[in-house]
N, C-alpha and C positions, 0 to 999 in steps of 0.2 A: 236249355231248360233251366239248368240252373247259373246265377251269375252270383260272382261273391266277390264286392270290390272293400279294401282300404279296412278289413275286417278286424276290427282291436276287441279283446273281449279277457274274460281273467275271474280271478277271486276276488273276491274287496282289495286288497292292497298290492297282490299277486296280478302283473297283466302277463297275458300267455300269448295272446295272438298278437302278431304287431303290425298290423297293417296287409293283412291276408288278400292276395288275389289269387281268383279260382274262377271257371267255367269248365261245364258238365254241359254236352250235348244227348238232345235224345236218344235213347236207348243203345246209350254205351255204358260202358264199364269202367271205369277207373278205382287203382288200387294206389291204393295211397300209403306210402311206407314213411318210415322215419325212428329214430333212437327215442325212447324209452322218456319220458317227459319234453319233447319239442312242442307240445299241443295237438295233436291226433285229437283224444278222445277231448278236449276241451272245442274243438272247431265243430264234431260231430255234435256236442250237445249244444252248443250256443247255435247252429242250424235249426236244430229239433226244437230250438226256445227253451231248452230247459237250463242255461246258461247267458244272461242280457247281456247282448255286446256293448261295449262304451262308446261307438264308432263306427261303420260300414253300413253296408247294403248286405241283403240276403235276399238278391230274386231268384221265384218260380216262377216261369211263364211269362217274365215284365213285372209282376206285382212283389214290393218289396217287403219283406216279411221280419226284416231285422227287431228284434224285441217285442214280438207279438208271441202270447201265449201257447204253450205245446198243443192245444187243441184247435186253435186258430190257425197252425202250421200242417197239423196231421188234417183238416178239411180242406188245407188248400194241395194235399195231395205228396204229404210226406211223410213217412214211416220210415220206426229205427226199430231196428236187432239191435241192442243195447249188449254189451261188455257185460259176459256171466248171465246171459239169458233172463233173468228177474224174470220166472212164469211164479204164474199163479199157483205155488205148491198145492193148497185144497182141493184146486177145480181139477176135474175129470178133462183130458186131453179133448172128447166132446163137446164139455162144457166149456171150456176155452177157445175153439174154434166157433162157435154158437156165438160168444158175445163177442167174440174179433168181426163177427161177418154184420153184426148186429150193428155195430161202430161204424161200419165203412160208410163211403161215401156215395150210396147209391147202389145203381146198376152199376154191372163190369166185368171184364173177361174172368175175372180169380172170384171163382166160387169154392166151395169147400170141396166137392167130385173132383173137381182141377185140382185143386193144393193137394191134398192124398194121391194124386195119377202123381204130381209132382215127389212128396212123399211117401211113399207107400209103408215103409215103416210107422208111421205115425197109424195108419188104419188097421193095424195090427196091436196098437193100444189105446182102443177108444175111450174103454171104460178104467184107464188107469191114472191116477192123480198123476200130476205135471210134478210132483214132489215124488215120485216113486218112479221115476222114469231115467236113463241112465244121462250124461252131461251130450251127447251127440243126439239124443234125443229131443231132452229139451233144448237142444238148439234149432232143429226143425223145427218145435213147436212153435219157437219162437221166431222163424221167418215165416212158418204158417199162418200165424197170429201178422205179421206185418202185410203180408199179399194180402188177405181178405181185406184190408179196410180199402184195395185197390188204389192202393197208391202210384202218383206218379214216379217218385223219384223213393229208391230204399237208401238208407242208410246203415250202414254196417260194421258195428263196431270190434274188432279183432273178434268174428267168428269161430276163429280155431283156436280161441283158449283155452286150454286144459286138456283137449282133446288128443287121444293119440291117433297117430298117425292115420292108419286103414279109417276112422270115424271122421280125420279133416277127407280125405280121398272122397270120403260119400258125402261131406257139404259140400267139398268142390261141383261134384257132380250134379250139386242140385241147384247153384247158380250160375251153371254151365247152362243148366235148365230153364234159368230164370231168364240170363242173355239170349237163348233162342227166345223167346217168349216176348223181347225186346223190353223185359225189364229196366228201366235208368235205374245202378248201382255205383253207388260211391262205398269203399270197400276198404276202412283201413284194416291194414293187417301187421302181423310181423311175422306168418310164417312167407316167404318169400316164393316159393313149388307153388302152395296155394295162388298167390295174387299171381303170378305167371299164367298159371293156366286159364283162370280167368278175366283177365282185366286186357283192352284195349289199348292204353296205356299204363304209365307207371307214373304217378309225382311223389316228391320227397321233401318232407318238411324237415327246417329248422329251424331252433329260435323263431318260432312264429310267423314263420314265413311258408311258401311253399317258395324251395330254391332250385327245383329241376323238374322237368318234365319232359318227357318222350313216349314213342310208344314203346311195345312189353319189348315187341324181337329185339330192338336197337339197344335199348337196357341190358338186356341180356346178353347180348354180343360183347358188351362192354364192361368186363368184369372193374375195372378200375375204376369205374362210377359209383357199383354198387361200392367197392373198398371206400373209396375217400367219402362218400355221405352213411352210409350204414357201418362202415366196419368188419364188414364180409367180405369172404374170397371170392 
């Protein structure tokens, strides 16, 4: 589904990415780790177009999407959970879901009665502002908000930020939810339990590169991997 060749992208004078290759098959999971400014969240948004690459390809489905606008990208079938959730503090958890399903792309399996079976916490705050809701909250809201536009492929940027522990457990569980579902999730993260339990495989960016990839079991078997590219036991 997704293909991402020779991928250079950055700040005005700042380049991040350095020639990025990646491929995402349908309805798997990839959790994508890496230290603390390698480019994560720079490769996520120069995907989503809210970041112009200097260089590469960005295909969905064959059709290459590299520097075309955030709405040009979310039509052709891509959605991001954005790093710190950014909901709509005013709107009513209702009203939020309303104009997420209003945006989407048509027909599709992810209706609003589906995302609530998925979350059911969230239908337990219909009527409450997205800005009075707790941080595990609005992070539902904010994958809820991403499945209605029924996208093909999510992007997901460190989900488990800020949250503790028992609150990442119940996001784990709802993209556990999303991979039955046969969601395509690209999933970077840094808590590592989380991206295990969910993700297919594992890749590990550095210096703007992606420099390893396997799947989760083999990762995991191989504590000396995670040591030499992350810094953990």
């Amino acid at each position: 589904m997704l293909e991402v060749r020779e991928l250079e992208s950055g700040y005005k004078r700042s380049a991040v990415l350095q020639g990025l290759d990646l491929d995402l098959a349908e309805g798997s999971v990839l959790g994508l780790l890496g230290r603390n400014g390698v480019g994560k969240s720079t490769l996520v948004n120069t995907l989503m177009g809210l970041v112009r690459p200097s260089a590469g390809q960005v295909r969905v489905d064959g059709v290459d999407l590299a520097g075309r606008r955030p709405d040009v990208v979310a039509r052709a079938g891509v959605a991001l959970v954005p790093q710190g959730r950014r909901v709509w503090a005013p709107l009513t958890v209702t009203e939020t879901l309303d104009l997420a399903a209003r945006r989407g792309r048509g027909k599709g399996p992810w209706t609003t009665v589906r995302v609530l079976d998925l979350l059911p916490r969230l239908g337990e705050r219909l009527r409450h502002e997205a800005g009075q809701l707790s941080g595990g909250e609005q992070q539902m809201l904010a994958i809820a908000r991403a499945l209605l536009t029924n996208p093909r492929l999510v992007l997901m940027d460190e989900p488990s930020d800020g949250l503790a522990p028992a609150v990442v457990d119940l996001i784990g569980r709802a993209l556990t939810g999303m991979k039955a579902e046969g969601v395509t999730l690209l999933v970077v993260e840094q808590d590592l339990h989380l991206a295990f339990a969910v993700a297919d495989e594992i890749a590990v960016m550095d210096k703007g590169r992606v420099v390893h990839r396997s799947p989760t079991a083999e990762f995991r078997s191989d504590s000396s991997v995670a040591h030499a590219l992350l810094g953990v036991a």
